[in-house]
C-alpha positions as CSV (number, residue, x, y, z in Angstrom):
1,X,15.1,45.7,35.9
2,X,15.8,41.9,36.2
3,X,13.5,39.7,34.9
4,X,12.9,36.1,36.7
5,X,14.1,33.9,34.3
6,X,17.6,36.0,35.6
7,X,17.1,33.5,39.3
8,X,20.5,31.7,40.0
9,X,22.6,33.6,37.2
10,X,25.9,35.1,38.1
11,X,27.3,38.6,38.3
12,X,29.2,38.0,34.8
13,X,26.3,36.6,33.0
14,X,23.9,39.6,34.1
15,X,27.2,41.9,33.1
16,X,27.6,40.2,29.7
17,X,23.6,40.2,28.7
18,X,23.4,43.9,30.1
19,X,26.5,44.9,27.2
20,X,24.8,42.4,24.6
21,X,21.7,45.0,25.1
22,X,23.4,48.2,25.1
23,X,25.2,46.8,21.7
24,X,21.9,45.4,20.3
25,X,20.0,49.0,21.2
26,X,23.4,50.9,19.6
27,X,22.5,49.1,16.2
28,X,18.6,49.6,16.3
29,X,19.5,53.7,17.2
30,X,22.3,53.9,14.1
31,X,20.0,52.1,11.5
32,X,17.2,54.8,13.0
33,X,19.5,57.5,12.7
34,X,20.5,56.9,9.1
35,X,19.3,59.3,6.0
36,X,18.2,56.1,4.2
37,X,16.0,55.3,6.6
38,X,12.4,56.6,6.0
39,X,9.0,55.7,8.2
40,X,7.4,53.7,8.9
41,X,10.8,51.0,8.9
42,X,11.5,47.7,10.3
43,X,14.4,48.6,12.9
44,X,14.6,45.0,14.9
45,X,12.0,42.3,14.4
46,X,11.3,39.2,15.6
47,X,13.9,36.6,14.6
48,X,13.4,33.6,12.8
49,X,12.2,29.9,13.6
50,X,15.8,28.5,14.3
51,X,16.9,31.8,16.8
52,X,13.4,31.5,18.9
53,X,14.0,27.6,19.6
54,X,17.9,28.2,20.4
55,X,16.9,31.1,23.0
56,X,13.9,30.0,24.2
57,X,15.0,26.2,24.7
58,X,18.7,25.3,24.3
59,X,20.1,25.3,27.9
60,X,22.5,23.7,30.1
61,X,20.4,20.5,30.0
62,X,21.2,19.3,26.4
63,X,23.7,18.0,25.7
64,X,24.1,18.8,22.0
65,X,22.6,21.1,19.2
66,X,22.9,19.5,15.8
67,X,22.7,22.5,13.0
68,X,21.9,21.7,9.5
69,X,22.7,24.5,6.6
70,X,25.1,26.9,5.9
71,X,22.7,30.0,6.7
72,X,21.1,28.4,9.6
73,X,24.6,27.8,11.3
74,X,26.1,31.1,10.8
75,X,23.0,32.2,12.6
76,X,22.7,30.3,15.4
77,X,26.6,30.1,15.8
78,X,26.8,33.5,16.0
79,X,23.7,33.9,18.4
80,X,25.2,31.7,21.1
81,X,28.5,32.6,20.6
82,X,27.2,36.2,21.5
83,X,24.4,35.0,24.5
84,X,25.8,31.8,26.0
85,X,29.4,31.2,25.1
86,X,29.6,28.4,27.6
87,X,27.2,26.2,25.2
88,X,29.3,26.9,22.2
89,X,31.1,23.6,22.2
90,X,28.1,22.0,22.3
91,X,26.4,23.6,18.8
92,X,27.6,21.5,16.0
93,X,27.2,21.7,11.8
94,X,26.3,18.5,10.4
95,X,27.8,17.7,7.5
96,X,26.8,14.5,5.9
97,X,25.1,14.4,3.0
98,X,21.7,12.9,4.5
99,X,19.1,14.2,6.1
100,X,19.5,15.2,10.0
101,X,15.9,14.0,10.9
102,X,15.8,11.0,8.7
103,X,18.8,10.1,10.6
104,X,18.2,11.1,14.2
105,X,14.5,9.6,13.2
106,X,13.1,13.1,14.4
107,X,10.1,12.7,11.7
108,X,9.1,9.1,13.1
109,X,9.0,11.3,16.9
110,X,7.1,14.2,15.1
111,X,4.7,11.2,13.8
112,X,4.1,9.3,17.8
113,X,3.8,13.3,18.8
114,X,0.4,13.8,16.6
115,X,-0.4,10.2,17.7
116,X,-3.6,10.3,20.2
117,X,-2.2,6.7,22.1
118,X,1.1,7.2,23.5
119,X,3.1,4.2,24.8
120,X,4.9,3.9,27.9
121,X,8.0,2.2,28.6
122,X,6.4,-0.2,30.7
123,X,3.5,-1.7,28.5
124,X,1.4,1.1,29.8
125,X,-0.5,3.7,27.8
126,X,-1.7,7.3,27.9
127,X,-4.7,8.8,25.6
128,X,-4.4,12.2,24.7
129,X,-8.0,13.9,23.7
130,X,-8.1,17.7,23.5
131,X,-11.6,19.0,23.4
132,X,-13.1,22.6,23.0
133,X,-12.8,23.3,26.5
134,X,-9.8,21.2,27.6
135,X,-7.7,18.4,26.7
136,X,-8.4,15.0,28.7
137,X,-5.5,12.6,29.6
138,X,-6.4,8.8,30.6
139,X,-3.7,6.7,31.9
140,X,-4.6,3.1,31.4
141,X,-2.7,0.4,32.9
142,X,-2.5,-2.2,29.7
143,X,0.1,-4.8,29.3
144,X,1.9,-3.9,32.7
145,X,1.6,-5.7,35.6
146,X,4.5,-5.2,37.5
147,X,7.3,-7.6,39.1
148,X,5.3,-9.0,41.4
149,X,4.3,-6.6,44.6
150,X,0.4,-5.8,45.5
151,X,-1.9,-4.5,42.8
152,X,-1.7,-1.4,44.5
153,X,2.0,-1.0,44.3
154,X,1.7,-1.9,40.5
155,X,-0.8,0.8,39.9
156,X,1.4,3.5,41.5
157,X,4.4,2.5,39.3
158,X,2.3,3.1,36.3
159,X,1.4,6.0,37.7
160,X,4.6,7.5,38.5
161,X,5.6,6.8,35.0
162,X,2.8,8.1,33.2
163,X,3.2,11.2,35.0
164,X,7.0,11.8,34.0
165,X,5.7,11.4,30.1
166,X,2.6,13.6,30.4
167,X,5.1,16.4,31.1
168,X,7.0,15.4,28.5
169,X,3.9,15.1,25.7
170,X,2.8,18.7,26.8
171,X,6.4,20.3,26.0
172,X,6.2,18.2,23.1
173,X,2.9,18.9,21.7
174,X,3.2,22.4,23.3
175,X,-0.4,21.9,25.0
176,X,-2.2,25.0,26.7
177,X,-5.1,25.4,29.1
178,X,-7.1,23.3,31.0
179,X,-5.7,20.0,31.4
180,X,-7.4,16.8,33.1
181,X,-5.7,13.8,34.0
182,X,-7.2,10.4,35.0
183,X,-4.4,8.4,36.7
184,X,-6.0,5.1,37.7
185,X,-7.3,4.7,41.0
186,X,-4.9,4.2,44.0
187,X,-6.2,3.5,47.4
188,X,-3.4,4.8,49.5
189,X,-3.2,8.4,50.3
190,X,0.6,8.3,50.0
191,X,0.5,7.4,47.1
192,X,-2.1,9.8,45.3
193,X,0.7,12.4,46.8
194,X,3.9,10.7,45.9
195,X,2.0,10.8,41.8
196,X,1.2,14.3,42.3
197,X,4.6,14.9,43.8
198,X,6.2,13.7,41.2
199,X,4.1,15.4,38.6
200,X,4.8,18.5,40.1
201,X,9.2,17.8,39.8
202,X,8.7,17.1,36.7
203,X,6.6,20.6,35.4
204,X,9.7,22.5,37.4
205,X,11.4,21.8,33.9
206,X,9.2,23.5,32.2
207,X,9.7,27.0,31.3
208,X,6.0,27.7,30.5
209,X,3.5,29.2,33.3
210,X,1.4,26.0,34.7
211,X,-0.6,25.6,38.0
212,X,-1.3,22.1,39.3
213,X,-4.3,22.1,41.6
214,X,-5.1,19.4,44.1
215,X,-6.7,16.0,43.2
216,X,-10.8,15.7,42.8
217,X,-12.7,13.8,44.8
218,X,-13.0,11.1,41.8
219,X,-9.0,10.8,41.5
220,X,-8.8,13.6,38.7
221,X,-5.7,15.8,38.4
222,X,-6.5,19.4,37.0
223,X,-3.9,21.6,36.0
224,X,-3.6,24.4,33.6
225,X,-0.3,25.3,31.4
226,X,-0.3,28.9,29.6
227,X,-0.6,28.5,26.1
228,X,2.1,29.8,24.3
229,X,1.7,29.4,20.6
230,X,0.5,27.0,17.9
231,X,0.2,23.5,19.4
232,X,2.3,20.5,17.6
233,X,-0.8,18.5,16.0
234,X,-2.4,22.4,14.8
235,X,0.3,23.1,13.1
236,X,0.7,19.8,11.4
237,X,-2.7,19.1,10.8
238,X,-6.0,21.0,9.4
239,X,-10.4,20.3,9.9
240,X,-11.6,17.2,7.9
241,X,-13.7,18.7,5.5
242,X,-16.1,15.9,6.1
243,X,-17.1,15.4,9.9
244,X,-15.8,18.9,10.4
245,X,-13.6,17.9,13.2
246,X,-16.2,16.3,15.3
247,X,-14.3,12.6,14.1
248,X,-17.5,10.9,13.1
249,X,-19.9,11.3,9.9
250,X,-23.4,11.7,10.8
251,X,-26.0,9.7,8.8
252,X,-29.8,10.6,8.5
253,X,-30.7,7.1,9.1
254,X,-29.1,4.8,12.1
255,X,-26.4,2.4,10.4
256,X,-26.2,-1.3,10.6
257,X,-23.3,-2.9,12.0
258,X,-22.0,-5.7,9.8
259,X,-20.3,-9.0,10.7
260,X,-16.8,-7.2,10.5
261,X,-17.4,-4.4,12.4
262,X,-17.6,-2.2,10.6
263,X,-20.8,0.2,9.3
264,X,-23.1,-0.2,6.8
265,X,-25.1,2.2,5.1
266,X,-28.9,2.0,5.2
267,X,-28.8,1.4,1.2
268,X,-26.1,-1.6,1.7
269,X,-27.9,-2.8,4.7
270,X,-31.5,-3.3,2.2
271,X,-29.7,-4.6,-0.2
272,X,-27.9,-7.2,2.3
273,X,-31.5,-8.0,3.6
274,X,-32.7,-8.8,0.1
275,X,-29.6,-10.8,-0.7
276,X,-29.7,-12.6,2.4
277,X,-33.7,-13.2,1.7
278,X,-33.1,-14.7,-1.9
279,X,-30.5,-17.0,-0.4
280,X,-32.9,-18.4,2.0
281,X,-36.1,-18.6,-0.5
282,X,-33.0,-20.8,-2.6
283,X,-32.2,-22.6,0.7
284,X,-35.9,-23.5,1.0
285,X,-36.2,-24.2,-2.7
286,X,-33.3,-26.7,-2.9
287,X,-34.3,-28.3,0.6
288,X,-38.0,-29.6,-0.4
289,X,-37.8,-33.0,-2.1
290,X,-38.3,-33.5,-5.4
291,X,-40.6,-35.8,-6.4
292,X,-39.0,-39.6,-8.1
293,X,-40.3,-40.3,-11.7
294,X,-40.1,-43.6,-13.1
295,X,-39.2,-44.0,-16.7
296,X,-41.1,-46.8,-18.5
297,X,-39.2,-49.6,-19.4
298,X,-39.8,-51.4,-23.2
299,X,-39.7,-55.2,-22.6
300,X,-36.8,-57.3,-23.6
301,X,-36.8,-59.4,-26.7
302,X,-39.5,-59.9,-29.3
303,X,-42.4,-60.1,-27.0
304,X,-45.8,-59.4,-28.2
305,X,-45.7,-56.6,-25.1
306,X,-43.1,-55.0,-26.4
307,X,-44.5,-55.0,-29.8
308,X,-48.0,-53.1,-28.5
309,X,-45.6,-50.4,-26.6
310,X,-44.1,-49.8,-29.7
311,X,-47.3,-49.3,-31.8
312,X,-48.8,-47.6,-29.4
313,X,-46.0,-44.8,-29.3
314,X,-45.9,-44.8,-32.8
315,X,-49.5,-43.9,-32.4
316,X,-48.7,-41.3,-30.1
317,X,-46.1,-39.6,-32.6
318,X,-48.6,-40.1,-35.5
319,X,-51.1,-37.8,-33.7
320,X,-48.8,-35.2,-32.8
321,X,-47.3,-35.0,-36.0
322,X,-51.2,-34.2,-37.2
323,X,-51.7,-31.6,-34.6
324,X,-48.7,-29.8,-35.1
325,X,-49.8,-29.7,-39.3
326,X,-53.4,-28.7,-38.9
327,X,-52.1,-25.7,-36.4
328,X,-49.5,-24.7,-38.6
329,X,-52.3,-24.3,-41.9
330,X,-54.3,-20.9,-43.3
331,X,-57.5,-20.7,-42.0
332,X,-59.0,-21.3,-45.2
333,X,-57.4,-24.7,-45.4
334,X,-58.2,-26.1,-42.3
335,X,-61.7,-25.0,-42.9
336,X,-61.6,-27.2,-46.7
């Protein structure tokens, strides 16, 4: 039995994968057959992270694999000098002392791959939302306006470019299911087809099981892509423990939005009111006027006036001074 994934291979390659089999199912039968072995036993499993990738991605159209560690490269060596000995040249062993994907900056790409806004060459931009049910793709249009040409014309080479990186962002991210995709609007008929057309090229690259289905009457592109495995962002990523995964905190009260944007709790947003209450009793406060008092003036020189202000506020004094003594007696005293 030939499977389909065998379409376009040669007499020699179907030869050489038949004896690969037959050598592999010689091995599984001997470590079966030995005394050794007792039930229930692991004969062949599934092999590890660095074998699946090589045999379920590595093809003609890369043009390099870059292999870092000893143990890793005599596995993967071995594996394609055994399946596809035409791509042997192409599997190297790196050997500096730094990190492969510090250098190759393959943990910035694994960063923009768990990213929900992805940027397109162009200025566009694509938002990626996955949902319960499906995940939702919105191409929006942003800082690209095109070299002159019609709006329309604009719109459908922002179009034809988003698609070519949605394919790429679901191999990436390794979505499944139902898929949506807003493209913007287009007017032409042509066009719609030459997007979809070129959406559709660009799955044929894909090795995973998709269907594309026609466009909605309100310009939506449905699709659905058999998922496969763990997606990129679940196996980076885990539920906030906070809003549950929902991405928002819910509140028993409705919040306040502050000058800067951003929310304020209804216990800040009281004590904001009171503050901003006190500072306006203070405004009003320090805006009444306050009333002028005019000091008395003694006259200048020997003057007889001056004399009677002075007596009389040594009279003044005089009485105070008494008031201040007969509060400050025993009640027996004051009464003597």
């Amino acid at each position: 039995m030939v499977r389909t994934a065998a379409e376009g291979a040669s007499e020699d390659e179907l030869k050489a994968d038949v004896e690969r089999l037959q050598a592999q199912w010689n091995a599984i039968s001997a470590k079966a057959g030995k005394s050794s072995t007792s039930a229930p036993a692991l004969l062949q499993g599934e092999p590890d992270l660095a074998i699946r990738v090589v045999r379920d991605i590595f093809n003609d159209d890369f043009t390099s694999l870059i292999v870092q560690g000893d143990g890793a490269w005599q596995e993967v060596s071995t594996y394609v000098e055994e399946l596809a000995p035409d791509l042997r040249e192409r599997v190297t062993k790196w050997a500096e002392p730094t990190d492969a994907f510090a250098v190759h900056r393959v943990d910035e790409q694994l960063a923009k791959g768990m990213d929900r806004k992805v940027w397109l060459p162009s200025g566009g931009s694509l938002v990626i939302d996955r949902t319960e049910a499906m995940t939702v793709i919105d191409v929006n249009t942003g800082k690209f306006t095109g070299a002159g040409g019609t709006l329309e014309e604009t719109v459908t080479r922002n179009n034809l470019e988003a698609a070519e990186e949605i394919v790429r962002q679901l191999r990436l991210r390794d979505i499944g299911g139902i898929i949506v995709i807003d493209f913007i609007d287009m007017v032409l008929e042509s066009n719609r087809d030459l997007v979809l057309r070129r959406l559709v090229e660009c799955l044929g690259r894909d090795r995973t099981k998709h269907q594309v289905a026609e466009v909605t009457s309100l310009g939506l592109v449905q699709m659905t892509r058999k998922r496969v495995g763990q997606g990129l962002v679940e196996a980076f990523s885990e539920t906030c423990e906070h809003c549950k995964g929902r991405g928002f905190i819910v509140h028993t009260e409705p919040l306040e939005k502050g000058g800067s944007g951003h929310a304020e709790t209804p216990d800040a947003g009281a004590a904001a009111g009171d503050a901003k209450r006190t500072r306006r009793k203070r405004a009003t406060r320090s805006a009444e006027p306050v009333p002028h008092l005019e000091l008395p003036k003694l006259p200048e020189g020997n003057s007889p006036e001056r004399e009677a202000v002075k007596a009389t506020l040594a009279t003044i004094a005089a009485a105070a001074a008494h008031a201040h003594d007969q509060a400050a007696m025993p009640p027996a005293d004051a009464e003597a």
